[in-house]
C-alpha positions in Angstrom: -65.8 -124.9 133.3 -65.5 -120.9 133.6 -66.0 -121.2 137.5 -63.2 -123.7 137.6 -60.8 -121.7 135.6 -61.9 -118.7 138.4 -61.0 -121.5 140.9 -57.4 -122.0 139.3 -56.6 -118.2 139.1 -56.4 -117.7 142.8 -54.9 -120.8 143.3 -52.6 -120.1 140.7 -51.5 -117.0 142.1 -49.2 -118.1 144.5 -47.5 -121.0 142.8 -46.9 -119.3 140.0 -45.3 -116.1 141.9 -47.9 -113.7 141.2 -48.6 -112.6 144.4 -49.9 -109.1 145.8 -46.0 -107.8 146.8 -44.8 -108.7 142.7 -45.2 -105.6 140.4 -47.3 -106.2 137.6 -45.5 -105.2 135.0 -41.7 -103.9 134.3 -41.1 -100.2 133.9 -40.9 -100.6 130.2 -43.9 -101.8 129.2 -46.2 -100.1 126.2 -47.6 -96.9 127.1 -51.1 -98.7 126.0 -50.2 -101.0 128.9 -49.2 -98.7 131.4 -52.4 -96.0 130.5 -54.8 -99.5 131.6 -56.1 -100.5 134.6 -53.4 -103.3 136.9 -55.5 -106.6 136.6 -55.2 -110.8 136.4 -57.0 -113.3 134.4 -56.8 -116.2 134.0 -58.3 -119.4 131.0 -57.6 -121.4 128.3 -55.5 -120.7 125.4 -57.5 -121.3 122.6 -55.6 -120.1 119.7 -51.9 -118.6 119.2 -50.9 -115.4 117.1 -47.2 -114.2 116.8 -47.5 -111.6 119.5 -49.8 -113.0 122.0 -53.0 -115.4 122.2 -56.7 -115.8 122.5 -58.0 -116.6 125.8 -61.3 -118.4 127.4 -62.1 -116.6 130.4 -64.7 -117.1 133.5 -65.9 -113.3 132.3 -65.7 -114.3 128.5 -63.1 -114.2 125.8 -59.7 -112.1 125.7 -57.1 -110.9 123.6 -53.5 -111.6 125.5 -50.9 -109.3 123.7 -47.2 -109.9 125.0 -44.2 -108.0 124.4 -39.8 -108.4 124.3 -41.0 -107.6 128.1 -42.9 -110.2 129.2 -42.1 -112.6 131.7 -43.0 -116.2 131.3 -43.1 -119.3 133.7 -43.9 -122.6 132.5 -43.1 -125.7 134.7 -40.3 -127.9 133.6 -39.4 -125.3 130.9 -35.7 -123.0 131.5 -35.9 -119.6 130.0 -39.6 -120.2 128.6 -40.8 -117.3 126.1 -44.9 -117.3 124.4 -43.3 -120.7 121.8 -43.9 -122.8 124.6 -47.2 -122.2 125.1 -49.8 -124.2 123.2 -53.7 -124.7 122.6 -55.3 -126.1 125.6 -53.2 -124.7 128.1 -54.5 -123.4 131.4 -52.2 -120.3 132.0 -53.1 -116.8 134.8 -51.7 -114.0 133.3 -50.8 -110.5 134.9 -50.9 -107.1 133.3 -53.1 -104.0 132.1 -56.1 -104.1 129.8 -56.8 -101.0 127.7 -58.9 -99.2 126.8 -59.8 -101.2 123.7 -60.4 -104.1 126.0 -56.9 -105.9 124.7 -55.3 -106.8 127.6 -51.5 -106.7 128.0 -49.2 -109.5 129.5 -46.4 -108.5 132.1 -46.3 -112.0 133.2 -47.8 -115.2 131.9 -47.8 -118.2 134.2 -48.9 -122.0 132.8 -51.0 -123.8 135.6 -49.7 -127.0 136.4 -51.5 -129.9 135.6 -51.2 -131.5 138.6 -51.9 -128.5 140.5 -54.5 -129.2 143.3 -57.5 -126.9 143.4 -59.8 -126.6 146.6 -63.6 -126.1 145.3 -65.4 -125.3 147.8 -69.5 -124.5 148.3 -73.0 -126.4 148.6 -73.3 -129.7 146.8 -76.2 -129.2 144.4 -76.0 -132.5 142.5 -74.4 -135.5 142.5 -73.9 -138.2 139.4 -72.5 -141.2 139.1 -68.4 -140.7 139.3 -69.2 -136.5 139.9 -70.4 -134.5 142.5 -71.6 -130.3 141.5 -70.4 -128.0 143.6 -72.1 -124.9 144.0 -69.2 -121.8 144.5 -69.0 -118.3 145.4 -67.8 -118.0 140.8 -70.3 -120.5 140.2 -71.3 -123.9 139.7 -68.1 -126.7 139.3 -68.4 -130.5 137.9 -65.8 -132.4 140.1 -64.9 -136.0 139.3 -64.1 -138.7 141.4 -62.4 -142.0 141.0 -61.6 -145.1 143.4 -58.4 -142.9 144.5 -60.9 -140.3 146.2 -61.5 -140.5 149.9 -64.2 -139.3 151.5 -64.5 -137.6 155.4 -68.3 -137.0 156.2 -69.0 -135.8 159.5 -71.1 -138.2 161.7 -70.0 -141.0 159.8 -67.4 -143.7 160.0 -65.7 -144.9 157.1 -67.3 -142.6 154.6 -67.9 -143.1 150.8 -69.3 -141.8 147.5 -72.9 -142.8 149.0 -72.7 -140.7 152.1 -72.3 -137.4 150.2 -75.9 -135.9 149.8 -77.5 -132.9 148.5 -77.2 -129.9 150.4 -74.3 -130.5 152.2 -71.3 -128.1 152.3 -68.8 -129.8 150.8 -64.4 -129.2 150.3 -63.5 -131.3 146.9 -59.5 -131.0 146.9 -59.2 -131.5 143.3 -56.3 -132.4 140.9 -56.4 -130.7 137.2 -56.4 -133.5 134.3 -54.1 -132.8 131.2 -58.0 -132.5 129.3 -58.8 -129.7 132.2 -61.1 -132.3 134.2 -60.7 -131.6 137.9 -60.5 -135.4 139.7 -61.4 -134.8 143.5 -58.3 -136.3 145.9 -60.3 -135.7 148.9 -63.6 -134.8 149.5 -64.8 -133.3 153.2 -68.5 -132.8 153.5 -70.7 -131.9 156.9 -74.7 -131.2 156.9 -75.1 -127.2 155.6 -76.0 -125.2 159.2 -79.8 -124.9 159.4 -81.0 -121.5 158.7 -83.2 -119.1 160.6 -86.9 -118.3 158.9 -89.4 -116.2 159.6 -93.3 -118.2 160.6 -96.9 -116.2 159.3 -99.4 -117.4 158.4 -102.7 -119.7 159.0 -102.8 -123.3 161.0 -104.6 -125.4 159.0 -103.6 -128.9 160.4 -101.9 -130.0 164.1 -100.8 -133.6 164.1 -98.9 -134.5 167.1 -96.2 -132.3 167.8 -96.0 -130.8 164.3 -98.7 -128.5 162.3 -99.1 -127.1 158.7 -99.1 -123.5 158.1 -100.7 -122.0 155.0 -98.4 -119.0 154.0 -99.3 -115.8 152.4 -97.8 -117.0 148.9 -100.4 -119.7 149.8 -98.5 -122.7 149.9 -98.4 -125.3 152.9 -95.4 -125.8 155.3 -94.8 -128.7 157.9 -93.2 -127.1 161.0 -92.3 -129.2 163.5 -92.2 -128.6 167.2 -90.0 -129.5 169.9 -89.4 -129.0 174.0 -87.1 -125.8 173.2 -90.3 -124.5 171.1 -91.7 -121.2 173.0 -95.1 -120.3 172.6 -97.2 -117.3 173.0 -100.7 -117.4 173.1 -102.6 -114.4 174.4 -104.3 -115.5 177.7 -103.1 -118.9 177.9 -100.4 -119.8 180.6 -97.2 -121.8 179.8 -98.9 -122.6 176.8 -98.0 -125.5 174.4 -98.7 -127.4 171.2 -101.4 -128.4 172.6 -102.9 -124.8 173.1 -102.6 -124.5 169.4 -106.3 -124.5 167.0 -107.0 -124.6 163.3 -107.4 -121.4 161.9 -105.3 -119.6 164.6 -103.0 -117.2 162.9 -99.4 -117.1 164.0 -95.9 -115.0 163.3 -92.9 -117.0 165.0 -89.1 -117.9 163.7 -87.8 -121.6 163.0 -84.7 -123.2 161.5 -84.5 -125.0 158.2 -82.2 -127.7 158.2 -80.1 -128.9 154.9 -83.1 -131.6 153.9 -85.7 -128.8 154.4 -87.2 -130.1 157.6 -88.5 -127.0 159.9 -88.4 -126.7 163.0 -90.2 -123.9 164.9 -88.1 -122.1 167.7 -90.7 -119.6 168.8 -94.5 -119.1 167.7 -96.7 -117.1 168.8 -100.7 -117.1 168.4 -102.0 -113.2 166.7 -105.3 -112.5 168.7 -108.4 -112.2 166.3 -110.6 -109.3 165.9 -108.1 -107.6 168.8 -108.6 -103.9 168.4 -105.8 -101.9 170.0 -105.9 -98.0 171.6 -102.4 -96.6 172.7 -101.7 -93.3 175.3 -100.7 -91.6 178.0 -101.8 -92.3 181.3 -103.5 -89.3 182.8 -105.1 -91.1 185.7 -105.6 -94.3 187.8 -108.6 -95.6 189.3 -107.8 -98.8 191.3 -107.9 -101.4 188.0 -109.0 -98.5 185.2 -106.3 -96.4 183.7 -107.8 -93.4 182.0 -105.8 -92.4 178.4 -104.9 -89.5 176.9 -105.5 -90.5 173.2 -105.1 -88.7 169.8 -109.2 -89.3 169.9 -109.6 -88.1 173.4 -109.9 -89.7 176.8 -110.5 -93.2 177.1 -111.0 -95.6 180.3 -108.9 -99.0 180.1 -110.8 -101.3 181.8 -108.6 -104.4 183.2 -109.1 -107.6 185.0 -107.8 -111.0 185.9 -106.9 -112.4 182.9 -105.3 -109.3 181.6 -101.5 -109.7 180.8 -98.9 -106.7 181.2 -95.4 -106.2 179.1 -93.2 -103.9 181.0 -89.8 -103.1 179.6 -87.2 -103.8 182.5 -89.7 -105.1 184.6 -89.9 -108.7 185.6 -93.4 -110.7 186.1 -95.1 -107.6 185.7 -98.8 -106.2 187.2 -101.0 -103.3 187.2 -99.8 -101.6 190.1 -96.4 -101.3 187.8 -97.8 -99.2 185.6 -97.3 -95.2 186.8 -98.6 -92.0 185.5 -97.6 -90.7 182.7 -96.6 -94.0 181.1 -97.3 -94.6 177.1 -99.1 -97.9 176.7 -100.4 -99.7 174.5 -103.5 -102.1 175.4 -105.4 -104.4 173.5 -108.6 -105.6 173.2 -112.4 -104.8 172.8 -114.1 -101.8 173.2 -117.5 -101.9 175.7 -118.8 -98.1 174.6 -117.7 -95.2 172.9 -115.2 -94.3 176.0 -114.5 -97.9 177.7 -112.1 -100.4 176.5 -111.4 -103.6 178.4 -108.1 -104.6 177.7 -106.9 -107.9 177.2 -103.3 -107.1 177.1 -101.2 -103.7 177.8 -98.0 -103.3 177.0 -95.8 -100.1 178.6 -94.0 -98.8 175.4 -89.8 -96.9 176.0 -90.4 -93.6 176.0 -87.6 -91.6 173.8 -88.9 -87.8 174.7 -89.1 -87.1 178.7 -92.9 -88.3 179.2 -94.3 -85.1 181.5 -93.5 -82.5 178.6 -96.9 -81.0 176.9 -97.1 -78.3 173.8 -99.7 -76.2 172.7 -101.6 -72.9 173.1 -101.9 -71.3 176.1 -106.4 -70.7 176.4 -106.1 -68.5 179.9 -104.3 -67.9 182.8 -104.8 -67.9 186.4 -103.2 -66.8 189.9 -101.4 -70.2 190.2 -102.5 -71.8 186.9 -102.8 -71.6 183.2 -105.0 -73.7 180.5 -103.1 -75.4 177.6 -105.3 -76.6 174.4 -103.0 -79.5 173.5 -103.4 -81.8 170.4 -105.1 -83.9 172.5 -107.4 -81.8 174.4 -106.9 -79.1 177.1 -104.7 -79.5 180.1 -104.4 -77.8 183.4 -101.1 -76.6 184.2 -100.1 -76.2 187.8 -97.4 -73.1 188.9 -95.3 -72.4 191.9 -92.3 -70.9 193.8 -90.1 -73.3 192.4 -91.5 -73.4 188.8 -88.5 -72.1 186.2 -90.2 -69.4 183.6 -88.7 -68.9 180.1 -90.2 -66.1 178.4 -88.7 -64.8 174.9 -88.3 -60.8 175.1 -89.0 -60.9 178.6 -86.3 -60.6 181.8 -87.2 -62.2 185.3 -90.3 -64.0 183.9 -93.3 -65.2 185.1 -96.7 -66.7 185.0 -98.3 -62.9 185.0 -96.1 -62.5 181.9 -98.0 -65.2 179.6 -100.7 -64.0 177.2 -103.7 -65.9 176.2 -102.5 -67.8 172.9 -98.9 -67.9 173.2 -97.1 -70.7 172.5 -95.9 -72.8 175.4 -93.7 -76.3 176.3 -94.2 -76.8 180.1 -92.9 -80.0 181.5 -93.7 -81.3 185.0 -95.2 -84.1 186.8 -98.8 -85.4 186.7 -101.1 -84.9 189.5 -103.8 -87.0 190.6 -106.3 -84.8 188.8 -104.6 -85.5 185.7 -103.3 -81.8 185.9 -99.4 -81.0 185.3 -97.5 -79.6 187.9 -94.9 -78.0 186.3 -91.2 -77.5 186.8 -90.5 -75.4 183.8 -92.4 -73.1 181.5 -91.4 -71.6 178.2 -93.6 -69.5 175.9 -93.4 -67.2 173.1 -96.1 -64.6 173.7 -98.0 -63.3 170.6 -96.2 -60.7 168.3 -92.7 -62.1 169.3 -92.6 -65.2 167.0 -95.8 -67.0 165.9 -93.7 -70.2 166.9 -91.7 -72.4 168.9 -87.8 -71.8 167.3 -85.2 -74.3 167.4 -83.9 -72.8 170.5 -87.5 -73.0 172.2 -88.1 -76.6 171.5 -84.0 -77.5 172.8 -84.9 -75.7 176.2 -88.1 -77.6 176.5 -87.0 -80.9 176.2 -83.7 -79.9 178.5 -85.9 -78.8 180.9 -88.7 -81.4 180.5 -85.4 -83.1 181.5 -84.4 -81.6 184.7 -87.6 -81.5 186.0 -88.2 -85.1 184.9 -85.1 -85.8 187.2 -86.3 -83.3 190.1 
């Protein structure tokens, strides 16, 4: 019952007058009253004092104290005062609670027994002459009787026996002189399936459908269909049919209202895949040679080896350029040779030709960088842009052996970096890159990404 008196107080609201525009209380009212905080409740009287009344709220009980000030409206009743008011009655009441948790009545409105309440939610049970309704204040027992009618979507005619759980349901419910909402109308439609998340373990395929043990360890049907899209490493315009016990898949599906799911996408997780991600430092007709955290690595590919390029439609090997970070997976055939089964070209977010580190020595038209991953030969010319902290007109002459440098460029075939921009800080100027340093590097990784 406390969710259906929640129910009446905002439908109470506006038939009674107490709308959002109406002050809440008259400039006169107790200092107690005007200290609180502006609020509405609403109940059941369940006993009467001489200067207000005990009420049964959705939030628990409440003392109601009125004043000479308080307004009351009771249907049917002229000049109505707190007399008129009895044990029983459903009233929504306006004012300030104090501190002390009393709460004090500017206006105090009796609900209408024939008021009609919409109750609105998920149907969660259903009786013989009730249906429960599962709300946004709770859970509400509404009655029906052979005056209810019924409008079910899908179905012609509609009756008690067409309702079922799980629908979402709109109960249009007149309040009893005992408090017991009796539903006028009742609409009801099949609750919108919801989207789920698939992972786990096939353990059964029958037909078009297959069971999936979960990681809870329980067993799901899901249930397949021609808008199902699968994804199975290898496998072209793969199907249902592609599917084995024991294949471990992630996918999403929809769960209707009777708990029936349906898989909208599935995909099969390689086994025993391992995976090695980098940049590409060089090409070699189908080989792609990695720079790695670990160190160089040759990515062997083939045939059957399937590419993921962002942007790129149908994509192939001879889409993937220097410099790119990829991720392939696969198996590795020695210590430095992985054949890859799949590669995937991840976004890049910093400009992809940019390298840090120290600088090892320097030449006429070169310098060495020791990197995190490994040493790298970094190519100088006319055009190259020098940045050198301390130092005016910079250039290559200028760098010392260990200073810090950012130099971004473009690869060359030799896997060496031809750059467009150098900054360093030479030892005994700042033992590292500042803020300013690193903002210039990736500005002028930038540019000369763009050049």
């Amino acid at each position: 019952m406390n969710a259906m008196l929640g129910l009446l107080a905002a439908a109470t609201l506006l038939s009674s007058g107490l709308g959002p525009g109406e002050p809440a209380a008259p400039a006169d009212r107790p200092a107690a009253e005007a200290a609180g905080r502006s609020a509405r409740i609403g109940g059941v009287i369940t006993s009467m004092a001489d200067s207000g009344f005990a009420l049964d709220t959705p939030s628990g009980g409440v003392t109601v104290v009125t004043s000479e000030s308080t307004r009351f409206r009771i249907p049917g009743v002229e000049d109505p005062a707190l007399g008129d008011l009895a044990v029983g009655d459903h009233v929504i009441a306006a004012g300030r609670r104090d501190e002390g948790g009393l709460f004090h009545a500017a206006v105090v409105a009796k609900v209408r027994t024939n008021l009609v309440v919409p109750v609105s939610g998920l149907i969660t049970e259903l009786g013989g002459d009730s249906l429960t309704i599962r709300t946004e204040k709770g859970s509400v027992a509404v009655f029906v009787d052979g005056g209810t009618t019924y409008v079910v979507r899908g179905v012609e005619n509609a009756t008690f026996d067409d309702l079922a759980v799980g629908m979402r349901a709109l109960a249009r419910a007149v309040l009893q002189g005992d408090g017991t909402p009796v539903a006028k109308t009742v609409a009801a439609a099949p609750a919108p399936p919801r989207p789920v998340q698939l992972r786990g373990q096939v353990t059964a395929i029958s037909g078009r459908a297959f069971t999936l043990r979960t990681g809870e360890g329980s067993e799901i049907e899901v249930l397949t269909d021609d808008d199902t899209v699968f994804r199975i490493l290898g496998v072209e315009n793969p199907t249902i049919a592609d599917l084995e016990v024991g294949d471990r898949v992630v996918g999403r599906a929809l769960v209707d209202s009777e708990g029936v799911i349906r898989a909208r996408y599935v995909a099969v997780v390689p086994d025993q895949l391992a995976r090695v991600h980098g940049r590409v430092v060089g090409i070699d007709g189908r080989t792609l040679l990695l720079d790695t955290d670990d160190g160089r690595v040759r990515v062997v590919t083939d045939g059957d080896t399937k590419y993921r390029i962002p942007g790129v439609a149908d994509p192939s090997f001879d889409d993937i350029e220097m410099g790119n970070l990829v991720l392939a997976a696969g198996s590795w055939q020695d210590e430095e040779t992985f054949l890859a089964a799949g590669i995937a070209v991840r976004r890049q977010i910093e400009p992809p030709n940019t390298i840090r580190g120290r600088a090892l020595n320097i030449g006429e038209d070169h310098l060495t960088i020791q990197t995190a991953r490994g040493e790298v030969r970094v190519l100088v010319n006319d055009e190259t842009v020098f940045r050198i902290r301390g130092v005016r007109d910079p250039g290559l002459e200028d760098i010392r052996p260990g200073a810090l440098v950012v130099a971004a460029g473009e690869w060359t075939a030799d896997s060496a970096l031809l750059a467009g921009s150098v900054i360093a800080v030479t030892p005994g100027v700042s033992d590292a890159l500042g803020a300013e340093a690193g903002a210039d590097g990736l500005s002028a990784g930038k540019e000369a990404a763009a050049r």
